[in-house]
Residue, then its C-alpha position, 0 to 999 in steps of 0.5 A: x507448503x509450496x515452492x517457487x523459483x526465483x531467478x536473481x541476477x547476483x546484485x539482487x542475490x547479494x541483497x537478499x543474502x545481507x538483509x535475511x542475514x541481518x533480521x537472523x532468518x532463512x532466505x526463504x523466510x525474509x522473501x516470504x514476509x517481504x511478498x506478505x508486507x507489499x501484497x497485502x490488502x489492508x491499509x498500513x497503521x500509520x496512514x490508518x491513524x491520519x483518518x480525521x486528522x485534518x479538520x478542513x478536509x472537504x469531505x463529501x458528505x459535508x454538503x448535501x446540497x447538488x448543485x445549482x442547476x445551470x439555466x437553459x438556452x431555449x432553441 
């Protein structure tokens, strides 16, 4: 397992210290899963289930058509 150092200015310190306090886990622990939640690369479940949710959403394929092309000025 790795290790790192973290310079905190004490507001920041005192943040850390309340909210591993408050879920009941090591400082280390409540960082390491904050760094996991805002580092990962997957989509959240709640904007994943928006997926289809609105019916009048234009979508790409739903016109396959190109558009017209603009007639030419001949020189």
């Amino acid at each position: 397992m790795s290790q790192i150092t973290l310079y905190l200015d004490e507001a920041t310190q005192a943040l850390v210290d309340q909210a591993a306090q408050a879920q009941g886990v090591s400082k280390s622990r409540w960082v390491a899963e904050i760094i996991r939640k805002h580092a990962a690369h997957e989509w959240p479940a709640d904007c994943l289930a928006l997926a289809g949710q609105f019916p009048d959403f234009p979508l790409r394929d739903d016109d396959n058509q190109p558009p017209a092309d603009t007639p030419r000025v001949g020189f």
